[in-house]
C-alpha positions in Angstrom: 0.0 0.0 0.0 1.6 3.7 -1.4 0.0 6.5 0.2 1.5 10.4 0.0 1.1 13.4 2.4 2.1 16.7 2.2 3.2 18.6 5.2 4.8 21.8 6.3 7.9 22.4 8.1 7.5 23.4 11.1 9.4 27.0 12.1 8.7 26.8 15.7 12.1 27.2 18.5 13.9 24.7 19.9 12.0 24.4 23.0 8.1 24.4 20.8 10.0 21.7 18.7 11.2 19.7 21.7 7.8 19.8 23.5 6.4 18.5 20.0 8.8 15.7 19.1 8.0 14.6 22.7 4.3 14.3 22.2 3.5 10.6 20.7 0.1 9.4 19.2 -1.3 6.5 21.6 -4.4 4.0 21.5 -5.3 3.9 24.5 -3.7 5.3 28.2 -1.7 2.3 29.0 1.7 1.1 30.8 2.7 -0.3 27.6 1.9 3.0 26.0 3.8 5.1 28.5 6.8 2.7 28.1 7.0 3.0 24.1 6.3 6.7 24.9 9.9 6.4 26.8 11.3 3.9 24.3 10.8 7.1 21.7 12.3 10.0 24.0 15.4 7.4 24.4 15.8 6.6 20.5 15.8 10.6 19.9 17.9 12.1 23.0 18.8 15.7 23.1 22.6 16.2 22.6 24.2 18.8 24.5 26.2 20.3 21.8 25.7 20.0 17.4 27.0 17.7 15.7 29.1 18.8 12.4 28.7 15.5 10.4 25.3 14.2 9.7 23.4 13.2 13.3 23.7 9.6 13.7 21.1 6.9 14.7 20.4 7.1 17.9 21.0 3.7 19.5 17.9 1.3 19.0 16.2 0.2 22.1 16.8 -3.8 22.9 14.4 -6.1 19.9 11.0 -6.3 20.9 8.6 -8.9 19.3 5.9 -5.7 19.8 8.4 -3.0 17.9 7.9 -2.8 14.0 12.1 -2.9 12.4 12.5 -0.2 10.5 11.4 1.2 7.6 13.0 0.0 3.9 14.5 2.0 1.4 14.3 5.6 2.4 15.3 7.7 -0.6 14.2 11.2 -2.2 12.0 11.3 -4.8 11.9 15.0 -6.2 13.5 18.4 -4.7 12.5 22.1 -6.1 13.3 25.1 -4.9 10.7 25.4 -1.9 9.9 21.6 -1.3 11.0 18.1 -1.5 9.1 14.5 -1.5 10.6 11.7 0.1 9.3 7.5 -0.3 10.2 4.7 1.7 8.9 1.0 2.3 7.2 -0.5 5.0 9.5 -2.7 7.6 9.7 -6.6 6.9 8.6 -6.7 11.1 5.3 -4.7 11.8 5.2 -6.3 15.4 2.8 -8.8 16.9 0.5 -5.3 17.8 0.2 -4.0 14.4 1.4 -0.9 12.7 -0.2 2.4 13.4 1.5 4.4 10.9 5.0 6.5 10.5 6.5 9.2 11.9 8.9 11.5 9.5 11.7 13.9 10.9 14.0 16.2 10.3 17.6 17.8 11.6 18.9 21.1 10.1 22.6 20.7 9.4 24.9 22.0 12.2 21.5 21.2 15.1 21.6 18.2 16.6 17.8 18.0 17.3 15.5 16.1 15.9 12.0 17.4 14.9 8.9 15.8 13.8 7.2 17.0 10.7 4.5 15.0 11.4 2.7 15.4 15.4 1.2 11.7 14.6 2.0 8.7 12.6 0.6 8.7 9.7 0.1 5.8 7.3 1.7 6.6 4.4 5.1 6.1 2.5 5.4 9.1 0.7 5.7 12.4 2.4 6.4 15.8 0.7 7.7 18.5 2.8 7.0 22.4 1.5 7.5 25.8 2.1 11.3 25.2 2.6 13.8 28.2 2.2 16.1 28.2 -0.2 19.5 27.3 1.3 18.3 24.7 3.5 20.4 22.0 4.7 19.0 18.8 6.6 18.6 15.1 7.1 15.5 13.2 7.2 15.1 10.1 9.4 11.5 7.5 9.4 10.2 5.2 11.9 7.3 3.0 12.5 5.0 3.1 14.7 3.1 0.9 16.6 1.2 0.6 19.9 3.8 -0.3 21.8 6.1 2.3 20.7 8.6 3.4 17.7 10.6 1.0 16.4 14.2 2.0 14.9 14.3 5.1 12.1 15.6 4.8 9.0 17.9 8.0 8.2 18.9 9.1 5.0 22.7 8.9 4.2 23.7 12.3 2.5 21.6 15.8 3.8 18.8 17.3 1.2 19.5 20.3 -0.4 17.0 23.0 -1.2 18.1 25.0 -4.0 17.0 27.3 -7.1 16.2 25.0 -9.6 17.4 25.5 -12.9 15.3 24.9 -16.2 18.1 24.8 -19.1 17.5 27.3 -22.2 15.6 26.0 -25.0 14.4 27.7 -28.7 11.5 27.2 -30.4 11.8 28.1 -33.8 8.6 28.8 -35.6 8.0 26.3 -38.7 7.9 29.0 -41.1 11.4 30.5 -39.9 13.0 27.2 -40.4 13.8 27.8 -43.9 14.7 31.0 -45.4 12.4 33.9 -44.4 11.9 36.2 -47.8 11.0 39.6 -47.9 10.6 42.2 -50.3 13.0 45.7 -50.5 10.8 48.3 -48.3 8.8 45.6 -46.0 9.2 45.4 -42.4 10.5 42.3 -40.4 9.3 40.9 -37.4 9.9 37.6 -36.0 9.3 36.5 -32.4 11.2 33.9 -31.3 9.6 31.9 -28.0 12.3 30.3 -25.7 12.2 28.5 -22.2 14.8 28.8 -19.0 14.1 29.3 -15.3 15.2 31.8 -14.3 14.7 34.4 -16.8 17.8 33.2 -19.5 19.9 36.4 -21.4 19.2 36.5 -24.9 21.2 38.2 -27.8 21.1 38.3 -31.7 24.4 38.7 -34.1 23.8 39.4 -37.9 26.5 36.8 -39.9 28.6 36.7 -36.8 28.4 40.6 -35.7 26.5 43.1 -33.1 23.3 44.0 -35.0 23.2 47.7 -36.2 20.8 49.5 -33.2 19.8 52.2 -35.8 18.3 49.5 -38.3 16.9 46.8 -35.9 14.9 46.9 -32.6 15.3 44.3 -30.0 12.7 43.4 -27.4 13.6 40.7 -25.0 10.5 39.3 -22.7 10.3 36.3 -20.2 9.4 33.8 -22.8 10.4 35.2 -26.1 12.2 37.7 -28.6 11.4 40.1 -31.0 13.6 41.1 -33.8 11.6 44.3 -35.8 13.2 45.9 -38.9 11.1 48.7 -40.1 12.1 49.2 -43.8 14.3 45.9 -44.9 17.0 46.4 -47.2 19.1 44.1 -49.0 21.9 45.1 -46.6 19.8 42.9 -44.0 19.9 40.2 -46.0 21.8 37.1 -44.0 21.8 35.2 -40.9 20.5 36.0 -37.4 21.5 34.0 -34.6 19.6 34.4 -31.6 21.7 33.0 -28.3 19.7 32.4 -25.3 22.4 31.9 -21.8 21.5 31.1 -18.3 24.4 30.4 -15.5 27.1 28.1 -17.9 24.2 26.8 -20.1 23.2 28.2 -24.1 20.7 27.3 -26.5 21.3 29.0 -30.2 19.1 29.2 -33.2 19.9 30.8 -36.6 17.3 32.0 -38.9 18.2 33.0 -42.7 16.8 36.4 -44.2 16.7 37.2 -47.4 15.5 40.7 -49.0 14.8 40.8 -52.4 13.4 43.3 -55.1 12.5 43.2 -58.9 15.2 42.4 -61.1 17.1 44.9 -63.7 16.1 43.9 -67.4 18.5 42.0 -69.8 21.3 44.0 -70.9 21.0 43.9 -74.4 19.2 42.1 -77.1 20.1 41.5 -80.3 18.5 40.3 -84.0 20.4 37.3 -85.2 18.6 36.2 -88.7 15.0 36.3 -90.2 13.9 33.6 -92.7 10.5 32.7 -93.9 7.8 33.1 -91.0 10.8 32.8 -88.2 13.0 35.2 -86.2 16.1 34.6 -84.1 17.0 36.5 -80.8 19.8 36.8 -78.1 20.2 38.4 -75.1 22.5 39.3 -72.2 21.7 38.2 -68.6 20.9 41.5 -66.7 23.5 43.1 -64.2 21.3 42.8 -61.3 18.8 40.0 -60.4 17.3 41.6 -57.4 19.4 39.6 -54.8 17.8 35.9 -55.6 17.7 33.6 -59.0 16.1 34.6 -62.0 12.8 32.2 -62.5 13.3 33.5 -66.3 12.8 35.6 -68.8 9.5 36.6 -70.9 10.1 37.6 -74.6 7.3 39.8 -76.4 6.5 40.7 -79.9 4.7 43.8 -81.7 3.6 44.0 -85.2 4.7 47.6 -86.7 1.1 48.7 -87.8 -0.7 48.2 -84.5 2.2 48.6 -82.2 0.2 46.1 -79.2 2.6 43.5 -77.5 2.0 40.3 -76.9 3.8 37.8 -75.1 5.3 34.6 -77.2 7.1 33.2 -74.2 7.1 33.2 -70.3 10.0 32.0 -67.5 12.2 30.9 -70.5 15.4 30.0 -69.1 17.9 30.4 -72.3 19.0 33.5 -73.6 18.2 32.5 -77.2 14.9 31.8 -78.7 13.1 31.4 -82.3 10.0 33.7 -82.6 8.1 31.6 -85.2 4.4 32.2 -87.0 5.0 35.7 -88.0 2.7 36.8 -90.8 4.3 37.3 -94.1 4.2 41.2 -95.0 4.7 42.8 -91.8 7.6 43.9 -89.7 7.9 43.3 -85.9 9.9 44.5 -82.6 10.5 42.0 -80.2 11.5 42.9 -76.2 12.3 40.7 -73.5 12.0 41.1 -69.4 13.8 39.5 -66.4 11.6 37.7 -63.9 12.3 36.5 -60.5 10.1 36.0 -57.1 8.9 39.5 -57.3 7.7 39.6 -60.9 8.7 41.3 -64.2 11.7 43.7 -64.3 10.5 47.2 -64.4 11.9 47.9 -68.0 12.9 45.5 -70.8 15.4 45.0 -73.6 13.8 45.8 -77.0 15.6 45.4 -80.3 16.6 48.0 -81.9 15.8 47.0 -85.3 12.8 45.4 -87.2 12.5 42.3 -88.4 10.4 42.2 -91.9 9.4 39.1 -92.9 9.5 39.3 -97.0 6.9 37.9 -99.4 8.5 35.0 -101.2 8.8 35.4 -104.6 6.0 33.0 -106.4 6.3 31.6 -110.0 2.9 30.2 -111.3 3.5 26.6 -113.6 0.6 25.3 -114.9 0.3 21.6 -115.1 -1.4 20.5 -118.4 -4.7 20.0 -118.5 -5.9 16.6 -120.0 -9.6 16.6 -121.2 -11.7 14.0 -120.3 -13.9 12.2 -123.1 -17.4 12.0 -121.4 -19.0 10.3 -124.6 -21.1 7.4 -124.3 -23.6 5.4 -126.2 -26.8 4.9 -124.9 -28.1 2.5 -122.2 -31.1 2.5 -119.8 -30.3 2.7 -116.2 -34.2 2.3 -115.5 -36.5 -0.1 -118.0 -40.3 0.3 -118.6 -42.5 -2.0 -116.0 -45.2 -3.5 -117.5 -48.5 -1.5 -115.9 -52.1 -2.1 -116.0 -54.9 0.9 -116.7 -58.5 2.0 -116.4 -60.3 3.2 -119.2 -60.5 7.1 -119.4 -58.1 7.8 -116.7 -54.5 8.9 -118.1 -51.7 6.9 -117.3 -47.6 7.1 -117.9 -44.9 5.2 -118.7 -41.2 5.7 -117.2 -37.6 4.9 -117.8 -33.8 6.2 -118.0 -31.5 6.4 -119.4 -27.5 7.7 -120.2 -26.0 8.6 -123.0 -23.1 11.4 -124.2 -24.2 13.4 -126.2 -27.6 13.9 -125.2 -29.8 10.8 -127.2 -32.8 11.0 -129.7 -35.6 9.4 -127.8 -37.9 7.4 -129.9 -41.8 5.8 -129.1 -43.5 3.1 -130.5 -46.4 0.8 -130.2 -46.4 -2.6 -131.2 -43.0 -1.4 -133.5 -45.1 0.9 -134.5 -43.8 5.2 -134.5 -46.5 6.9 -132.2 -44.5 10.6 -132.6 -46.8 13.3 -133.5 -50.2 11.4 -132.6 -52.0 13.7 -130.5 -53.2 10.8 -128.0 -49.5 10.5 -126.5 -47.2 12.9 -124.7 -43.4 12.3 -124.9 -41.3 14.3 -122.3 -37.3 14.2 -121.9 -35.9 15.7 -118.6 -31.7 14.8 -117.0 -32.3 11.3 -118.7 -36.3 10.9 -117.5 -37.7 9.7 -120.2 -41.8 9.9 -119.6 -44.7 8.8 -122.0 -48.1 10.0 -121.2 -51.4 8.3 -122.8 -54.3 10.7 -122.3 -57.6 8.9 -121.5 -56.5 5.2 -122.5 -59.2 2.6 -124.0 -58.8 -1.7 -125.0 -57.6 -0.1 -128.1 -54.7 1.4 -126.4 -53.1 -1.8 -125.4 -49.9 -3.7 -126.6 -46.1 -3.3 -126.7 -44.8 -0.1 -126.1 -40.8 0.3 -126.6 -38.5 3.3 -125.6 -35.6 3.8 -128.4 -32.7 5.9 -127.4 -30.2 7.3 -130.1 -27.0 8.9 -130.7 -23.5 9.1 -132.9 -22.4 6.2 -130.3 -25.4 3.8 -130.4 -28.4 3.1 -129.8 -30.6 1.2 -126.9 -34.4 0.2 -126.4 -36.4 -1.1 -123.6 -40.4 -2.6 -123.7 -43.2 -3.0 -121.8 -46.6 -4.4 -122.4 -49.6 -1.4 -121.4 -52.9 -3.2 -120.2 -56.1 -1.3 -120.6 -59.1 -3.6 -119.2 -62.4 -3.1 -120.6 -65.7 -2.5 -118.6 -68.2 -6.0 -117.8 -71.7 -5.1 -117.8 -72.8 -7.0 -115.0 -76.5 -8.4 -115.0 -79.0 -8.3 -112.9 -80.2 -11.1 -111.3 -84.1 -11.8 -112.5 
């Protein structure tokens, strides 16, 4: 069983604490009570005159079935500035009248007195002692308690301390600062830097190894952090800032890289190398300054001579050569080129001095021969006549096509027999549609009719047999 206590020191005289370390917890008003009572007052006697070494065990009284041995394994557990905790382990003998808890003291180094931090046992194994003074010096001794009396203390071998603690320096760097910090020419810096120490740690800053210029950076120190504040960065602050934090022998450092930048000068001259066809070929100097960082690089425009707009034909090219191609034929054009780098374009640019005209090729027309097609054909039906059945009185036609080069003579006949200029038929010729109409047809009208075409080439025909049914007189029935 592990039980803790907190208790306070007492600050009383020498004669309170005597009086107190005299007073033991009993059960019950007995003999046996009284005589523990003097087996205590024996184990912690009063010595006439301090001891300079640590206060020995007083002499244990003779074994006693009914005395609990002492406790095991006294040892501090934590000290602080204004406190410390001690643990120990209960005795392998509690005594045949059973344990009624512990009893925790304590002798200031150079006093040879023991006092009780606790007026009665208590039953615990862990005991923290607080509102100690810094500077203190003292041993700390436990016993166990029982009914018949306090068995023999445990004391601790080397004194306890109380002293300022000391929390060692430590930076904590802000993710964002843990890779270069970038900032443009005329914007202000300010980075706060937290750190930890107890007590209060000494900081200071050094730009690439030196003091830091007081006219051009402000420092403010705090408990807990930093604050390095540049109004109006230049490029002159461009580098790194170490920031040392120092408390009695111990240091934590931290370095943070700054780098100003600003818009880059343009290329330092650009030059016309050659113009062919719809093509023109450029070159161009890096420019003197690149505004403190890497070029991301270059954008190269173009503007035709009659409407004088530019537009761009490349962006963060990296060579200084290009080809400007798809120029139209006819006109001339002025090419310039800017620098770019994290701030954007370079204020000016590099433009050519002269144009470049892209000439009209000179064009020499050959006609090819020209071979004539002969179209000529002789006749032939791509559609024949069907054979069709009519009604008497009701006109009906006949269809076919046909194809022929030149244009054919189209010939009817019925039953071989020349029908042209009889006013009871119709002949019609349209794109190759031959039609034959037959106005008001009767039986008479019936046979073989036969569609003859005709040219220089040929000639072709095609038949069909026309059916005009009579009207049956039908009866009636009687």
């Amino acid at each position: 069983m592990t039980e803790r206590a907190t208790s306070e020191v007492p600050t009383g005289g020498p004669e309170e604490t005597t009086s107190e370390s005299a007073k033991l917890p009993t059960t019950e008003p007995s003999g046996e009570a009284a005589a523990s009572e003097s087996a205590w007052e024996e184990q912690t006697p009063v010595p006439q005159e301090p001891a300079p070494q640590a206060p020995a065990a007083t002499k244990p009284a003779p074994a006693s079935e009914d005395l609990p041995s002492a406790p095991l394994l006294l040892a501090v557990e934590d000290v602080s500035d204004s406190a410390v905790t001690v643990s120990w382990e209960p005795p392998e003998r509690l005594g045949r009248l059973g344990l009624q808890g512990y009893v925790l003291e304590l002798c200031r180094e150079g006093a040879s007195e023991w006092v009780p931090v606790n007026a009665r046992p208590m039953m615990v194994t862990q005991q923290t002692l607080r509102n100690l003074a810094l500077g203190d010096k003292f041993f700390l001794r436990v016993a166990a308690v029982s009914s018949a009396g306090a068995g023999p203390p445990a004391v601790l071998d080397q004194p306890v301390h109380i002293q300022k603690s000391i929390e060692a320096p430590k930076i904590r760097v802000p993710r964002h600062l843990r890779q270069t910090y970038i900032r443009q020419v005329g914007e202000a810096v300010n980075l706060q830097i937290p750190f930890q120490g107890n007590p209060k740690p000494q900081a200071s800053w050094t730009h690439n190894g030196h003091a830091l210029d007081s006219q051009r950076v402000s420092i403010r120190t705090g408990d807990q952090d930093s604050i390095l504040f540049i109004r109006s960065a230049q490029r002159s602050d461009s580098g790194c800032y170490e920031l040392t934090v120092r408390l009695e022998g111990l240091e934590a450092k931290a370095a943070i890289d700054i780098l100003v930048i600003e818009k880059p000068g343009p290329p330092r001259s650009i030059r016309l190398l050659d113009v062919w066809g719809c093509n023109a070929a450029l070159e161009w100097t890096p420019p003197q300054d690149t505004g403190n960082t890497d070029l991301l690089g270059y954008t190269v425009q173009k503007a035709d001579k009659k409407t004088g707009q530019w537009f761009t034909v490349l962006e963060r090219y990296h060579p200084t050569t290009c080809t400007v191609s798809d120029l139209i034929v006819g006109n001339s054009y002025s090419f310039r080129v800017f620098s770019e780098n994290l701030c954007g374009l370079s204020a000016s640019a590099a433009v050519t001095k002269e144009l470049a005209h892209v000439q009209k090729a000179d064009i020499a027309a050959k006609p090819k021969g020209f071979v004539e097609r002969d179209f000529s054909e002789a006749p032939s039906f791509t559609q024949p006549l069907a054979d069709h059945t009519s009604t008497p009185g009701y006109s009906t036609q006949l269809f076919c096509s046909v194809r022929a080069s030149p244009k054919p003579k189209i010939i009817w006949m019925k039953n071989k027999m020349d029908i042209q200029g009889d006013p009871k038929y119709r002949a019609l010729s349209e794109q190759g549609v031959c039609t034959l109409e037959i106005r008001k047809p009767s039986p008479f009208d019936s046979g073989v009719y036969t569609c003859k075409a005709v040219n220089v080439l040929g000639e072709a025909s095609v038949d069909c047999r026309l059916e005009v049914k009579g009207e049956r007189l039908r009866r009636a029935a009687p």
